[in-house]
C-alpha atoms as a printed R data frame, in Angstrom:
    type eleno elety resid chain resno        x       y       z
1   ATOM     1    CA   UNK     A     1  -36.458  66.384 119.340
2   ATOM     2    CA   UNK     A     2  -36.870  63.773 116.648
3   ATOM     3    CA   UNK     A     3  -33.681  62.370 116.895
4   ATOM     4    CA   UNK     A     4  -33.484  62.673 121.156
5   ATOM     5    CA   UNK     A     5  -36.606  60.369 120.516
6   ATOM     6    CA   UNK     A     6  -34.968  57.875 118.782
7   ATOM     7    CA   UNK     A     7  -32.059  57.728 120.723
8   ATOM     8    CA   UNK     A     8  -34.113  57.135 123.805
9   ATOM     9    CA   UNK     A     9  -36.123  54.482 121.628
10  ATOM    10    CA   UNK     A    10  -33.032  52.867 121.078
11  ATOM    11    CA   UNK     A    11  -31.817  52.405 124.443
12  ATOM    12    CA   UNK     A    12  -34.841  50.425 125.305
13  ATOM    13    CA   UNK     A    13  -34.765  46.820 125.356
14  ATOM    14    CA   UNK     A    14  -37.440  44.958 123.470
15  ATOM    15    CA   UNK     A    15  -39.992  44.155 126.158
16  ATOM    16    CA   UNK     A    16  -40.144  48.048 127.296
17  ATOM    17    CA   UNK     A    17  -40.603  49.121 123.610
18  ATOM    18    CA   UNK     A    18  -43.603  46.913 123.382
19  ATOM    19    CA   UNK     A    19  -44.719  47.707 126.560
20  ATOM    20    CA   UNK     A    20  -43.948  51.758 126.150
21  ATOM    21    CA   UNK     A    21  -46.151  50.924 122.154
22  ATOM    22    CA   UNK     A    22  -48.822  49.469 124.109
23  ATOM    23    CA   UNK     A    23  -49.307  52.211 126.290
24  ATOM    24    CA   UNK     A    24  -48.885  54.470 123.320
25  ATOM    25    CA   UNK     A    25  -51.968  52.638 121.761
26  ATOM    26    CA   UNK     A    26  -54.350  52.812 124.455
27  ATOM    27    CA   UNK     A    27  -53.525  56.134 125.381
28  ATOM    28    CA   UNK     A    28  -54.573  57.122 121.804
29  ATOM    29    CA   UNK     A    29  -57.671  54.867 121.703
30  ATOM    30    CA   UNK     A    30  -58.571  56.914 124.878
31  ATOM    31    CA   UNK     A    31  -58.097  59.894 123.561
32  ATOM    32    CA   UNK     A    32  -59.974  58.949 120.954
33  ATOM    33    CA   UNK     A    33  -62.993  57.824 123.021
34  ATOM    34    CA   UNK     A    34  -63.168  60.737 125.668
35  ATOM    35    CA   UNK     A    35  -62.399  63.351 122.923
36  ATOM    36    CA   UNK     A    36  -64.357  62.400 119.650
37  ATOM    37    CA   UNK     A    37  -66.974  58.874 120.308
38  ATOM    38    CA   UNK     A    38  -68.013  59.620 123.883
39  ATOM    39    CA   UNK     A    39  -69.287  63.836 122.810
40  ATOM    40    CA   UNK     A    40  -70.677  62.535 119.642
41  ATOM    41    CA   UNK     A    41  -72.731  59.873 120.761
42  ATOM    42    CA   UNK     A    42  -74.238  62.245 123.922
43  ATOM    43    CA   UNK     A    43  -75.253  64.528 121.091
44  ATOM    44    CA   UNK     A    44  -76.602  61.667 119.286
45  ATOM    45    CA   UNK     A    45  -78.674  60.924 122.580
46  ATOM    46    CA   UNK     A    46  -79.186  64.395 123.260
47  ATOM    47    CA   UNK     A    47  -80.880  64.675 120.121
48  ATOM    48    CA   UNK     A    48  -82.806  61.551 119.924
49  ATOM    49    CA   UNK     A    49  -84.412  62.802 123.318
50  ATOM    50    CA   UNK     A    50  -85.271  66.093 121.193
51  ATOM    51    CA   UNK     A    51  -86.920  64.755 118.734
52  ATOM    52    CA   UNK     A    52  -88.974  62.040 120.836
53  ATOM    53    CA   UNK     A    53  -90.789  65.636 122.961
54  ATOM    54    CA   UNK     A    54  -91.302  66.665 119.634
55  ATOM    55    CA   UNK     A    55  -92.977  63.864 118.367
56  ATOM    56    CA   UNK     A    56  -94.799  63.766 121.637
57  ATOM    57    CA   UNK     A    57  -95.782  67.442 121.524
58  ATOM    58    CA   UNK     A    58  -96.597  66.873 117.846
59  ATOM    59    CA   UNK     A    59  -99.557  63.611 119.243
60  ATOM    60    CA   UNK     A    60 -100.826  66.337 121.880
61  ATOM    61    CA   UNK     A    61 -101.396  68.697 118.867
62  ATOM    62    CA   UNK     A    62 -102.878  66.291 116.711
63  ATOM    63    CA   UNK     A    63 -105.234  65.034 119.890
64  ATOM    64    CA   UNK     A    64 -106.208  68.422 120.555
65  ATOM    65    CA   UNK     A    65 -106.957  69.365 116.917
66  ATOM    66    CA   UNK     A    66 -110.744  68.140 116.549
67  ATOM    67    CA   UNK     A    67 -111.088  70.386 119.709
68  ATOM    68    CA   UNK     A    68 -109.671  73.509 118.009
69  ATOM    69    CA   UNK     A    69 -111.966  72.760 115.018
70  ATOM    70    CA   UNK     A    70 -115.091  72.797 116.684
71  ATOM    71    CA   UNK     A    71 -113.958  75.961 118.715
72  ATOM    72    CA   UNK     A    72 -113.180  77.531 115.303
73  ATOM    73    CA   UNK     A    73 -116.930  76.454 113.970
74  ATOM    74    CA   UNK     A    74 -118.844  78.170 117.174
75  ATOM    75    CA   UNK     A    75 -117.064  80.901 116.028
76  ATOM    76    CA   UNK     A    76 -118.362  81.457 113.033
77  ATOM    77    CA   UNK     A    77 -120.385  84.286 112.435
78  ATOM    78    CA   UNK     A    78 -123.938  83.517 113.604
79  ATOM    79    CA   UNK     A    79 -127.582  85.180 113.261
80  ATOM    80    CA   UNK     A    80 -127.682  86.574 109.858
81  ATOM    81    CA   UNK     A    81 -125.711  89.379 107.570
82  ATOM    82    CA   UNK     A    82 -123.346  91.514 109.216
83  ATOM    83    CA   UNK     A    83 -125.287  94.666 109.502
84  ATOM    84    CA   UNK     A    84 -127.853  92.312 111.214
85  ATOM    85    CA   UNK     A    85 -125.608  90.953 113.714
86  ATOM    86    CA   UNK     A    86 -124.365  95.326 114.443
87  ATOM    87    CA   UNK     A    87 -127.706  95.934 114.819
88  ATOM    88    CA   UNK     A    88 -129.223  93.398 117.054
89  ATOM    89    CA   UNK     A    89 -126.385  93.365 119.317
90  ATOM    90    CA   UNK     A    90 -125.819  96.919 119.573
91  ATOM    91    CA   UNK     A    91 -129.658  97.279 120.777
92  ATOM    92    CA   UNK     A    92 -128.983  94.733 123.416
93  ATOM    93    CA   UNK     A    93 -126.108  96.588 124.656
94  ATOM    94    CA   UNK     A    94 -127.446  99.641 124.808
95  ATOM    95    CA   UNK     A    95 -125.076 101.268 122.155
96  ATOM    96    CA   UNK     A    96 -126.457 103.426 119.121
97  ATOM    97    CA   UNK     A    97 -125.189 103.053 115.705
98  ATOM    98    CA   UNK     A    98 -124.908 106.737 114.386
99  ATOM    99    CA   UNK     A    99 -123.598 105.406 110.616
100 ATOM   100    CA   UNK     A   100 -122.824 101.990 108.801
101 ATOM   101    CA   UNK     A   101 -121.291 101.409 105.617
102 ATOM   102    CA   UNK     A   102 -120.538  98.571 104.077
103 ATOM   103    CA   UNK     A   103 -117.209  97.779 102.036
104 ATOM   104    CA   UNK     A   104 -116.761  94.438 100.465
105 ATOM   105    CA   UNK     A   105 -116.043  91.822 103.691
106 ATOM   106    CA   UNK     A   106 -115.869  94.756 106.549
107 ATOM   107    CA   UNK     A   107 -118.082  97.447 107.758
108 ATOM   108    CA   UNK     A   108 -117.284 100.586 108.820
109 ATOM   109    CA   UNK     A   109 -119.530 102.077 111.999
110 ATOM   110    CA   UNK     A   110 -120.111 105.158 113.766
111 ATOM   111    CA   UNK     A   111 -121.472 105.666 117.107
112 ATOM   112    CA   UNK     A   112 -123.034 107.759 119.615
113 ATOM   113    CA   UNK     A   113 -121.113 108.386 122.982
114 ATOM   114    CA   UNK     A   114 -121.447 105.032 125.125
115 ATOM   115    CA   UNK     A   115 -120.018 104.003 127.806
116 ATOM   116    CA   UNK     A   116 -116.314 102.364 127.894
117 ATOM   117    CA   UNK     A   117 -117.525  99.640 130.193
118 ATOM   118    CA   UNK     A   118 -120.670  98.539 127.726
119 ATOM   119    CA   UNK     A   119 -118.347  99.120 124.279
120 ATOM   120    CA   UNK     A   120 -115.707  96.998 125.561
121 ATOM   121    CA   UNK     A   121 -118.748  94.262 126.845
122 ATOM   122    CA   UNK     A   122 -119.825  94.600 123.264
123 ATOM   123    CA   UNK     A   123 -116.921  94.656 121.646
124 ATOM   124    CA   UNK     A   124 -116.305  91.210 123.679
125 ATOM   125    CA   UNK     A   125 -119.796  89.692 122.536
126 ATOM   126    CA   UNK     A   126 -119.356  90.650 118.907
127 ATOM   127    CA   UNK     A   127 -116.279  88.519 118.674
128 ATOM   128    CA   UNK     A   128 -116.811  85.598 120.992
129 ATOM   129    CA   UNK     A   129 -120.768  84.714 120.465
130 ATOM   130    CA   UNK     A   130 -121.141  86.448 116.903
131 ATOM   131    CA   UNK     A   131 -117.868  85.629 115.549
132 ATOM   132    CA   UNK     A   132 -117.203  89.037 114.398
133 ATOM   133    CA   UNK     A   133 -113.949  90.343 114.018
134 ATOM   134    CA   UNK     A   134 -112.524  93.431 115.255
135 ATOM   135    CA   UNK     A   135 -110.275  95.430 112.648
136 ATOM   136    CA   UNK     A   136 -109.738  98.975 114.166
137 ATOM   137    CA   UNK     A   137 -111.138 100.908 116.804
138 ATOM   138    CA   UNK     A   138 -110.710 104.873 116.537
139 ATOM   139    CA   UNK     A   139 -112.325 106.237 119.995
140 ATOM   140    CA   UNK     A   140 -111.811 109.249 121.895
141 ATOM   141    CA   UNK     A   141 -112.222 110.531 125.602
142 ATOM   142    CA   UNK     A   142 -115.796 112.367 125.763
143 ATOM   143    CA   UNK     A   143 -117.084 115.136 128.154
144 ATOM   144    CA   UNK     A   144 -118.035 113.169 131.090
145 ATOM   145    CA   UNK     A   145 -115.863 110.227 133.354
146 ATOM   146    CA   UNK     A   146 -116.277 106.570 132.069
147 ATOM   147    CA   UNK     A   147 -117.984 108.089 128.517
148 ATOM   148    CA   UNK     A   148 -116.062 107.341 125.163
149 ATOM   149    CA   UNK     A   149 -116.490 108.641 121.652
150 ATOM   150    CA   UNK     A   150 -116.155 106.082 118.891
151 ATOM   151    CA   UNK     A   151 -115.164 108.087 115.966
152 ATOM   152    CA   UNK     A   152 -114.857 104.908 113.991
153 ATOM   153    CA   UNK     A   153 -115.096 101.511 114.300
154 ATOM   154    CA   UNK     A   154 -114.252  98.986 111.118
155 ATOM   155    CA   UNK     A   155 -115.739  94.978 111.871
156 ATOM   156    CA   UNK     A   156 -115.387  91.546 109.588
């Protein structure tokens, strides 16, 4: 192959070798262009255009942290200890409190058959305008429709 190469090389005259070494050159600056400079720099741009959302998304963010903040302070627990806060609220709603114990940050409760649709508005109020956190939730179906047992209930 080498040496049919050469032979052909050598039949050329002078102006077609330059002209065949020409095309030889731009043929292998355009391969390097379409094959290695053009895919490289669109993944250059590619990821410039990556990192500008991100940047972008990262202002939002930082725009919408004071909001988030003051979210976060409102809610805070309000109105007093946390037994207070179970025990005020729970007379509002209508729900007894059969037991409460305290353990270090949480409290533990037990209560009286209530209805699902005024534990779960309770449940809702505790959290978003008391700040109190829900840990677990143990309830079970009772006797009659719409009725729920709340074996136990652990807050924070």
């Amino acid at each position: 192959m080498k040496q049919q190469f050469l032979s052909w090389w050598a039949t050329l005259q002078l102006r077609e070798q330059r002209l065949v070494a020409g095309a030889v050159v731009v043929v292998v600056v355009g391969l390097f262009y379409w094959l290695l400079w053009q895919p490289l720099q669109q993944a250059s741009v590619t990821q410039q255009k990556k990192v500008q959302a991100a940047q972008q998304q990262l202002n939002q963010l930082q725009q919408l942290l004071p909001q988030l903040k003051a979210v976060n302070t409102t809610l805070a627990r309000t109105g007093g200890s946390l037994q207070q806060i179970i025990s005020s609220s729970a007379r509002v709603a209508g729900i007894t409190v059969n037991r409460m114990q305290q353990q270090n940050d949480t409290l533990t409760l037990v209560l009286a058959n209530a209805s699902f649709d005024q534990l779960v508005s309770w449940v809702h109020a505790l959290q978003y305008q008391h700040g109190v956190k829900l840990v677990n939730l143990d309830i079970a179906t009772a006797d009659k429709p719409g009725i729920v047992q709340v074996r136990r209930m652990v807050v924070e």
